[in-house]
C-alpha positions as a printed Julia matrix, in Angstrom:
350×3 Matrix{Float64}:
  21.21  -13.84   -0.29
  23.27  -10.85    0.48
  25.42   -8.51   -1.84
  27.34   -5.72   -1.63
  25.61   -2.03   -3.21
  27.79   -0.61   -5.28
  26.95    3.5    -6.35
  27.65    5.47   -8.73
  27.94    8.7    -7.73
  26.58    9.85   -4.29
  23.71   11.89   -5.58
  21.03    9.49   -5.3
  18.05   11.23   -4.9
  16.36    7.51   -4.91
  18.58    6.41   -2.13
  16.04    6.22    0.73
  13.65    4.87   -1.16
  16.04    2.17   -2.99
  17.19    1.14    0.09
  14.0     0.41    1.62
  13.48   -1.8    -1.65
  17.05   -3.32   -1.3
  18.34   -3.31    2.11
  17.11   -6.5     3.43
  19.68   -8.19    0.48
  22.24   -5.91    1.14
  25.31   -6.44    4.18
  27.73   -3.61    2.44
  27.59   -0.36    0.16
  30.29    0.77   -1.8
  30.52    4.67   -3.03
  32.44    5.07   -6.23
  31.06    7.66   -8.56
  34.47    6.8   -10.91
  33.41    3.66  -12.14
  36.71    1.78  -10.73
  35.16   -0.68   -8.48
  33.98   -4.29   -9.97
  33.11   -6.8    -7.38
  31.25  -10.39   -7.52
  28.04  -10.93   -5.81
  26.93   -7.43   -5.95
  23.98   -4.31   -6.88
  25.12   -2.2    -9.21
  23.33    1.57   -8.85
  23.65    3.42  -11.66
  22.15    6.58  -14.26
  22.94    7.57  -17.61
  24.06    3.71  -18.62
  23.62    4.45  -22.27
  26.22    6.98  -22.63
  29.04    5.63  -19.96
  31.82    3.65  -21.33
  30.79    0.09  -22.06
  34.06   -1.4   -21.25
  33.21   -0.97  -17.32
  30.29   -3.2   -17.24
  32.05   -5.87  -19.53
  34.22   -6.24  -16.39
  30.49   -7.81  -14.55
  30.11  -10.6   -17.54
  30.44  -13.44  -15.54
  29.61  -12.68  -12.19
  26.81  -12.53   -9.92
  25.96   -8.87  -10.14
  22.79   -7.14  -10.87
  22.22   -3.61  -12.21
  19.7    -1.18  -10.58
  18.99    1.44  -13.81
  17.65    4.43  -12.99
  17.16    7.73  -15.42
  15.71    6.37  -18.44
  12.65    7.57  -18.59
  13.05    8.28  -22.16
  14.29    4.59  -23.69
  17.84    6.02  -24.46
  19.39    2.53  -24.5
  19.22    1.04  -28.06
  19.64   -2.65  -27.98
  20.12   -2.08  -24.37
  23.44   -4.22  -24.59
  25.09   -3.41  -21.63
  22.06   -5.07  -19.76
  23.67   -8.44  -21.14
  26.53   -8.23  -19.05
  24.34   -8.5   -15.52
  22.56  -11.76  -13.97
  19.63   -9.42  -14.25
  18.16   -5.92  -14.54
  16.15   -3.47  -12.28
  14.66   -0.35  -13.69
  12.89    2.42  -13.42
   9.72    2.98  -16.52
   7.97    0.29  -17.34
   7.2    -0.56  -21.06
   6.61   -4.29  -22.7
   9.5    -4.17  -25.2
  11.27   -5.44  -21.93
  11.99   -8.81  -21.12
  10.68   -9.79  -17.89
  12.42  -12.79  -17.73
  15.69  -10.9   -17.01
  14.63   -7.41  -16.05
  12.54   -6.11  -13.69
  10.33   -2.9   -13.24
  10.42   -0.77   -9.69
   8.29    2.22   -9.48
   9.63    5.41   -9.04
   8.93    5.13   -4.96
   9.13    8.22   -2.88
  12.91    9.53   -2.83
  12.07   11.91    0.57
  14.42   10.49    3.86
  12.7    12.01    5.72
   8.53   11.73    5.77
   6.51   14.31    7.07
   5.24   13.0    10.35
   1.89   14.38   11.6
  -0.75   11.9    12.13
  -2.53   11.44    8.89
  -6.07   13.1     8.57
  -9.01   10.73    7.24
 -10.17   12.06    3.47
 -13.22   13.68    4.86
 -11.27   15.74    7.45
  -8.9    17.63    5.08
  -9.23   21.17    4.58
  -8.44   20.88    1.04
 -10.28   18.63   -1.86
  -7.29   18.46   -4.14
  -3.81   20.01   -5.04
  -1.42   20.76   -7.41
   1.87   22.21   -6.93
   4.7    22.59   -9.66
   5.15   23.26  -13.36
   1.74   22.98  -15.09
   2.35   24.38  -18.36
   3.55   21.05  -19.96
   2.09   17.84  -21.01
  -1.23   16.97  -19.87
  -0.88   19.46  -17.03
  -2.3    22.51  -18.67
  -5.86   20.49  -18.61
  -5.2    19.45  -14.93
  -6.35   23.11  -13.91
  -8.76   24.06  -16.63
 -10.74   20.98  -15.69
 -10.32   21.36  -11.73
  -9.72   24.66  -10.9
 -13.23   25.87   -9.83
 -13.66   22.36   -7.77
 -13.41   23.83   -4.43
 -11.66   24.06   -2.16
  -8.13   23.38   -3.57
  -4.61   24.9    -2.91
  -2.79   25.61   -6.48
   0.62   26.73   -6.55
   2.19   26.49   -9.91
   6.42   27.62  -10.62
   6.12   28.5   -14.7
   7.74   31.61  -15.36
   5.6    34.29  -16.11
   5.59   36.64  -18.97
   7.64   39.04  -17.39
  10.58   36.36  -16.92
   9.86   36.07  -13.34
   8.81   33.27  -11.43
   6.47   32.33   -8.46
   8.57   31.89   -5.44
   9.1    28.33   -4.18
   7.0    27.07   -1.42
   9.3    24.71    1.06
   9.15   21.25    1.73
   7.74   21.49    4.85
   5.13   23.27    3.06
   4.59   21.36    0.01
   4.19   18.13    2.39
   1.27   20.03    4.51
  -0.44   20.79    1.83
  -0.11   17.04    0.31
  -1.4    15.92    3.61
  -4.24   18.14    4.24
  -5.56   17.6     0.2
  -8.27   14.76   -0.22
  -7.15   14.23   -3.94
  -3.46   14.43   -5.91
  -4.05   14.96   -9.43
  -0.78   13.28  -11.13
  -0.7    13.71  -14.68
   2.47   12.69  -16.69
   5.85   13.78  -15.66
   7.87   14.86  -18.51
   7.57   12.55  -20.9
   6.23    9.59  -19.16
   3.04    8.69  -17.38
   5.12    7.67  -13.77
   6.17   10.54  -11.79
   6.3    10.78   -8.1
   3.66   12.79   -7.28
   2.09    9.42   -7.61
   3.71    7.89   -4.79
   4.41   10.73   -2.88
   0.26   10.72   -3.03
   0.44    7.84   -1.52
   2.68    8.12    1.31
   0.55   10.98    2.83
  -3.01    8.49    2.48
  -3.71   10.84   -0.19
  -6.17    9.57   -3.23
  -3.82    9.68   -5.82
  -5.37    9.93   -9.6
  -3.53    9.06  -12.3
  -3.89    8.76  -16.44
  -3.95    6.04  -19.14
  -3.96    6.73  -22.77
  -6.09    4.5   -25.18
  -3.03    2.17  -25.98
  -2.05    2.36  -22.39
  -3.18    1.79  -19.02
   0.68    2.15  -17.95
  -0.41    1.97  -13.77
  -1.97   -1.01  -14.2
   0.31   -2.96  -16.89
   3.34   -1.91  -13.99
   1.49   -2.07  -10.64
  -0.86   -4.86  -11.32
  -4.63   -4.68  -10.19
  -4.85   -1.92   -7.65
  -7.42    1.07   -6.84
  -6.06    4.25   -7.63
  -8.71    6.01   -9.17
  -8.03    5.83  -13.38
  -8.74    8.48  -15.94
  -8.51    8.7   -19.55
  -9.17   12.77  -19.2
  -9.1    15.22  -16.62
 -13.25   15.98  -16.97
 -13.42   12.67  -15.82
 -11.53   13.35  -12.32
 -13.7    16.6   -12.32
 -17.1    14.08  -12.23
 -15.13   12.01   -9.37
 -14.36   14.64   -7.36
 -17.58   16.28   -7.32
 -19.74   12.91   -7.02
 -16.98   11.37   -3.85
 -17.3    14.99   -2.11
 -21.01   14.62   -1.37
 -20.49   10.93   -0.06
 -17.58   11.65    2.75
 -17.86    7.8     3.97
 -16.94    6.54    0.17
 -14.32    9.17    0.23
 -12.8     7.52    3.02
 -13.28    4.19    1.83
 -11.7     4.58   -0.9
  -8.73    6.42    0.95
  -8.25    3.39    3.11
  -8.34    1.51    0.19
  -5.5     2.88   -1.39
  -3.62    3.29    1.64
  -3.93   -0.75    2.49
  -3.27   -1.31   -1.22
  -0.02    0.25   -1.38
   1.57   -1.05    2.04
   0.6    -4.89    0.95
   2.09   -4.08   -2.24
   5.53   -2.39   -0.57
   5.53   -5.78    1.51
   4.85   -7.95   -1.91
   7.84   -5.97   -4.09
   9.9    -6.01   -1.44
   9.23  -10.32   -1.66
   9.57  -10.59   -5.55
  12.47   -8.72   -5.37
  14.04  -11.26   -3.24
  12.5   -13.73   -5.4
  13.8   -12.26   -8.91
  18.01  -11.87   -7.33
  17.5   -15.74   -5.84
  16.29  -16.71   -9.37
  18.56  -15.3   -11.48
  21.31  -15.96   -9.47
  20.86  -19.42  -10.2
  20.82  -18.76  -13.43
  23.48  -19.2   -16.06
  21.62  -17.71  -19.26
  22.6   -14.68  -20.37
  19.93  -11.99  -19.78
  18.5   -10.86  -23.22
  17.14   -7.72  -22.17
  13.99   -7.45  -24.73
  10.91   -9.07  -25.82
  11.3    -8.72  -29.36
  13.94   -6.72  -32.4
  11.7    -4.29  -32.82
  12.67   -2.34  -29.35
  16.1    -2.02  -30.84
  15.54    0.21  -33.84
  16.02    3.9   -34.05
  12.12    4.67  -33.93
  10.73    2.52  -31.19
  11.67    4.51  -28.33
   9.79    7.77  -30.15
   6.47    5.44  -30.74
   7.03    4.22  -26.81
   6.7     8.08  -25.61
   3.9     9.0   -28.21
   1.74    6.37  -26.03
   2.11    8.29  -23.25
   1.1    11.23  -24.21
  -2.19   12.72  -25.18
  -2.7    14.67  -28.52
  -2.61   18.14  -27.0
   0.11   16.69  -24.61
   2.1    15.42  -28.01
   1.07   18.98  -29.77
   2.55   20.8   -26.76
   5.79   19.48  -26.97
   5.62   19.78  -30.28
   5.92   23.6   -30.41
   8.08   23.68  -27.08
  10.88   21.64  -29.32
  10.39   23.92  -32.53
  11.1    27.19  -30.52
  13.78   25.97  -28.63
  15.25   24.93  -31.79
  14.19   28.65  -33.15
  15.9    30.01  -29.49
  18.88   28.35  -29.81
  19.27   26.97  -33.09
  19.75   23.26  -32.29
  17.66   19.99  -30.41
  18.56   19.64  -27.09
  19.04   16.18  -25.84
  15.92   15.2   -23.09
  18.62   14.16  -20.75
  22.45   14.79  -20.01
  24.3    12.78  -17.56
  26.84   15.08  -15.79
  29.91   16.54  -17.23
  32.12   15.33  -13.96
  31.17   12.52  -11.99
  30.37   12.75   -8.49
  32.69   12.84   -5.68
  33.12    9.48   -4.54
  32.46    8.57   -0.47
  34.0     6.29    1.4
  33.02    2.38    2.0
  29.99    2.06    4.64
C-alpha cells in the first residue's frame, strides 16, 4: 500500500531516519506545519499531540490515516484520545500500558542524513576502549564516569557548565562521529527521563558495542527490541567488569561487535517488514483503535510511576533536587517539554 506523508512542521530532526522506516509505503509528502491539510489514505507526522487542538485530528475519524507520534518521551497524553481518531498509531517510547493491537513502537533510530563514511574499524583495532560525550551530570550519567573513567584508554568530553558559568566548548560533528567510530564501547545510560536515547543507535550505526541499562522492573531494550545482544547492565560496575574482561580477549571483542552489527541490520530489514505488515492490517480494519491495555494508564499518576521505572534511585534522587532548586531559582515547575510557541514554516508539496 502507498500513502501520502503528511508533516507537521519541517523540523524533523527524525526525518532521515523516519523515512528510511516509511518510504517504501510512501508515493507523496505533504509539508504543512499549520495543521490545515486532512487527506485519506495517509501518515500523519507529528510532536506535541497532547497539547494541539483536538478538533484537527477529529477531521481523520473515518479515514485510512495513521499517526507517526513522536516527542513523548514523558507519557503527556492522558487517555491518549486523539489516538482514537487514526486506523493506527506509531510511536516513539515504548511502555506496556499501550495497546499493541493498535499502536506500534519504533525506536528512536539515528536522525543523522548524513553518516560518517570511513570504513568501519574491527573492535580490536580502535584506538579508544569506550566514550562518552555530552551532559553527564544527570540521571544515571554521573555513575557512567565514576565507574569507567580510569578504564583506559577512553576519550571523555562532557558540556555541563562549570562552576564558573562557563561551559566546555562543543566538539563538531565531524568530530563527535570519529570519536564514536574509533571507541570499542558506547556507554548509553538514560536520556532524560527515559531509558531510549540515541546514543544507542547512533552506537550502532558506527559497529560500535553499544551498552545499555535495565532497572529491576524493567529490561526496557529487550521488552521494545525483542531478543538481541547488546550487552545489558543493571549498574555501571557491571560494564566496568565487561570492559576489562572483553579487552584481554580481542577475538570475543570482535565477536561480539559483529554480533551486534548483524543483529541490528536483520532487525532494520524485519521493522521495516512489520511495519508494512501493521499499515496492511489495520487498514483492513474497521475497529476503532483503543489506544491502551488497561484504565489504569489513563489516570493522573501513571505516567509519574512509568518514569520512576526508568530511573535508578540516585538517578530518581538527582532529579529530585534538580526540580526543587529550579523551583527555588525561579519560583515555579517547569513543564519537561514545550511544543513551540509558532509553528513551523510550512514547505511546499514534494
Amino acid at each position: 500500500m502507498k500513502f501520502t506523508a503528511i508533516w507537521q512542521g519541517t523540523a524533523f530532526g527524525e526525518y532521515a531516519w523516519l523515512m528510511r522506516l516509511f518510504e517504501p509505503y510512501i508515493e507523496k509528502q505533504c509539508f504543512d506545519g499549520e495543521y490545515k491539510i486532512v487527506l485519506d489514505n495517509a501518515i500523519l507526522f507529528d510532536k506535541f499531540v497532547h497539547i494541539r487542538d483536538k478538533s484537527y485530528y477529529t477531521q481523520f475519524n473515518g479515514k485510512n490515516v495513521f499517526l507517526v507520534h513522536l516527542n513523548d518521551e514523558t507519557y503527556e497524553g492522558g487517555d491518549y484520545s486523539q489516538y482514537r481518531n487514526f486506523r493506527g498509531v506509531f510511536r516513539n517510547y515504548w511502555s506496556d500500558g499501550f495497546n499493541t493491537d493498535g499502536v506500534m513502537t519504533l525506536p528512536l533510530g539515528h536522525p543523522k542524513s548524513d553518516p560518517w563514511q570511513a570504513p568501519e574499524l574491527a573492535a580490536s583495532k580502535r584506538p579508544y576502549l569506550w566514550s562518552f560525550l555530552g551532559q553527564a551530570e544527570k540521571s544515571s550519567r554521573p555513575e557512567v564516569l565514576h565507574a569507567l573513567r580510569s578504564v583506559e584508554p577512553n576519550f571523555i568530553h562532557t558540556t555541563d557548565t562549570r562552576p564558573d558559568g562557563t561551559r566546555p566548548a562543543l566538539l563538531t560533528r565531524q568530530k563527535c562521529d570519529q570519536v564514536l567510530h574509533e571507541s570499542v564501547f558506547a556507554p548509553c545510560p538514560m536520556g532524560n527521563v527515559n531509558l531510549d536515547s540515541f546514543r544507542v543507535y547512533e552506537a550502532l550505526e558506527a559497529g560500535t558495542i553499544p551498552i545499555v541499562e535495565r532497572r529491576l522492573t524493567l529490561d526496557y531494550f529487550r521488552s521494545m527490541l525483542g531478543k538481541h545482544p547488546l550487552p545489558t547492565v543493571s549498574s555501571w560496575n557491571g560494564a566496568r567488569k565487561l570492559i576489562l574482561t572483553l579487552r584481554n580477549n580481542p577475538a570475543k571483542m570482535n565477536a561480539l561487535q559483529n554480533e551486534c552489527r548483524d543483529w541490528w541490520q536483520d532487525y532494520l530489514v524485519r521493522l521495516g517488514g512489520e511495519i508494512g505488515q501493521f499499515l496492511e492490517r489495520r487498514s483492513s480494519e474497521s475497529r476503532q483503535v483503543e489506544p491502551l491495555r488497561h484504565g489504569f494508564v489513563a489516570s493522573a499518576g501513571w505516567k509519574y510511576l512509568e518514569l520512576m521505572r526508568h530511573h535508578s534511585a540516585s538517578g530518581i534522587g538527582r532529579r529530585i533536587k534538580r526540580q526543587f532548586l529550579r523551583i527555588v531559582k525561579e519560583k515555579r515547575w517547569r513543564h519537561t517539554y514545550l511544543a513551540p510557541k509558532t509553528p513551523p514554516v510550512a514547505r511546499r508539496d514534494s
